[in-house]
C-alpha positions as CSV (number, residue, x, y, z in Angstrom):
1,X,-4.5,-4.5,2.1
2,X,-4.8,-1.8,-1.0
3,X,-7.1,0.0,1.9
4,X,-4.5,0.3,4.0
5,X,-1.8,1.2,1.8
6,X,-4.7,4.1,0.4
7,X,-4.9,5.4,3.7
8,X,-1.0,5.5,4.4
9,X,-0.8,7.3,1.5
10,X,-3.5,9.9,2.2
11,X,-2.1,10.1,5.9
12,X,1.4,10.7,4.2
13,X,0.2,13.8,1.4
14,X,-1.8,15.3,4.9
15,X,1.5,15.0,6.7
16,X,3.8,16.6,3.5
17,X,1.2,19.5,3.3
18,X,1.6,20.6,7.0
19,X,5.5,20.0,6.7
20,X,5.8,16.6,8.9
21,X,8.4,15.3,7.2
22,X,9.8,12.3,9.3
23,X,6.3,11.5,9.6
24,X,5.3,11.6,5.5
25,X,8.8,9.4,4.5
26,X,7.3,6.7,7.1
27,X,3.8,7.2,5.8
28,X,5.1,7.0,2.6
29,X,7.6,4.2,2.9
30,X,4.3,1.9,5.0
31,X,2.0,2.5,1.6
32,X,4.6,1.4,-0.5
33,X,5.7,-1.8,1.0
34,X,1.6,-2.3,1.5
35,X,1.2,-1.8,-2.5
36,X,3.5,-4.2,-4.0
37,X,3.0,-7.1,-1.0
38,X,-0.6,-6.4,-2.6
39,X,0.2,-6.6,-6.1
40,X,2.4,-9.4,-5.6
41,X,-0.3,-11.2,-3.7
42,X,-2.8,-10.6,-6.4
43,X,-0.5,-12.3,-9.1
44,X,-0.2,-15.1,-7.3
45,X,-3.7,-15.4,-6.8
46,X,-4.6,-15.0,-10.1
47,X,-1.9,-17.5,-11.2
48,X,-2.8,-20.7,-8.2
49,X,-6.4,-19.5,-8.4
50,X,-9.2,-21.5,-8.2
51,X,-10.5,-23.8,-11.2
52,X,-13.8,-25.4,-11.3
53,X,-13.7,-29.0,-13.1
């Protein structure tokens, strides 16, 4: 999921540098959503993780 939300945001900085704009603030606004459902998946993880006995 962090790829993905890497290659919206590369796909976005392309689209901003030849002056896409609807397509960057879509781009954009994908990666963003993608990064915190990540980090919010990750703290969860850690916190219900596994524990050997």
């Amino acid at each position: 999921m962090l790829r993905w939300s890497g290659i919206f945001l590369v796909i976005a900085l392309i689209a901003a540098v030849f002056g896409f704009g609807g397509i960057m603030e879509s781009a954009a606004g994908i990666a963003k959503i993608l990064f915190y459902l990540f980090l919010i998946l990750f703290v969860v993880s850690l916190i219900t993780g596994r524990r050997k006995i």
